[in-house]
N, C-alpha and C positions, 0 to 999 in steps of 0.2 A: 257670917254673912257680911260683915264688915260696916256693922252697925256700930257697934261698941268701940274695937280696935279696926281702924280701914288699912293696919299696917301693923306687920310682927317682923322681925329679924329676928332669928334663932341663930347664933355661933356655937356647931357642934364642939367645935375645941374647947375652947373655954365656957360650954356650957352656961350660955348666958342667951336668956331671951328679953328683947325688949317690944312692949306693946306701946304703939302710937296712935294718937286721935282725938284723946281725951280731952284735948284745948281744945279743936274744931268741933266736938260735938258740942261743948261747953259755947262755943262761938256759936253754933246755929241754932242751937235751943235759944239761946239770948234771943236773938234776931228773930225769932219764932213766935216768941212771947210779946219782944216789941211791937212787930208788924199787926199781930193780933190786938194791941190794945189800942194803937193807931188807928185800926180797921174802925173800932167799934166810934171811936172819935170821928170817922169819916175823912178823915186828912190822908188824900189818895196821894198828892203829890210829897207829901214826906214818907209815905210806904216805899215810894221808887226811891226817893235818896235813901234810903235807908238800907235797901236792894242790893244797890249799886256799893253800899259801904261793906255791906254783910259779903259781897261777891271777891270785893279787893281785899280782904282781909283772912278768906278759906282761901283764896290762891298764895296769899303770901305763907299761910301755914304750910300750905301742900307742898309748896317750893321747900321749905324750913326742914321738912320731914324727909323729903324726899331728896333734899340735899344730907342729911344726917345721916340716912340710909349707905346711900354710894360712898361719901366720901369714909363711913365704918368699911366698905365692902373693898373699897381700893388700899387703906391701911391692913385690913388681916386678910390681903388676896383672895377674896370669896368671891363666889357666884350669885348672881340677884336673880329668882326666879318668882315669876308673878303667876298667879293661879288664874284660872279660864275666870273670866269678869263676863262672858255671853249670855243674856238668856236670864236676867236674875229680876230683871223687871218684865216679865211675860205678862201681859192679861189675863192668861185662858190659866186656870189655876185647877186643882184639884179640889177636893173638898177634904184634905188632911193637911192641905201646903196654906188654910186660910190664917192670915196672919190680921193682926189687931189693925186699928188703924193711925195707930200710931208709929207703927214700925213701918207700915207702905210708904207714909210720907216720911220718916227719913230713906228709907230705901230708896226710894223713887227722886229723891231731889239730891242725890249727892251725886260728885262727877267723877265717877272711876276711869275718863277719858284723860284726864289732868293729870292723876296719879300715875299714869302710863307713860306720859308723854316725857 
């Protein structure tokens, strides 16, 4: 679901798979944990600076990964294909698809829009 790795490149040639993420989920857990302990101190306006640091700092990863991706894919003349990203945050859910709540909120707060872009 692209919770863990929000990025894999597989090179069938050379049989080589790489997973990417592991910084940014490491980055928004931090920023997760921070916010929350802020929260509980009441300190709303250092929540938002903090927001805003936790925001420039998964885009600059996103850019990092997302440049490591292509510029792999333009060295060994490969194909970049990205999987349907629609529909992954539905509300209306089945009663086999219910997931914890811990997994909705990284699901729900990551930007598979950025990754694209």
């Amino acid at each position: 679901m692209g919770i863990k790795h929000f990025a894999t490149s597989v090179e069938l040639a050379s049989n080589r798979t790489v997973f990417y993420g592991k910084d940014l989920n490491h980055v928004r857990g931090w920023y997760f944990w921070l916010r929350r302990q802020l929260g509980l101190k009441k300190a709303i306006d250092t929540i938002k600076k903090v927001g805003d640091h936790e925001k420039r700092i998964a885009n600059n990863t996103i850019h990092k990964i997302t440049r490591e991706i292509i510029n792999r894919a333009i060295e060994t003349d490969s194909l970049i294909v990205l999987g349907k990203l629609k529909g992954l945050r539905n509300k209306k859910k089945k009663k086999k698809e219910r997931r914890g709540r811990r997994f909705n909120r990284k699901l729900s707060g990551f930007s598979y829009f950025k990754f694209t872009v």
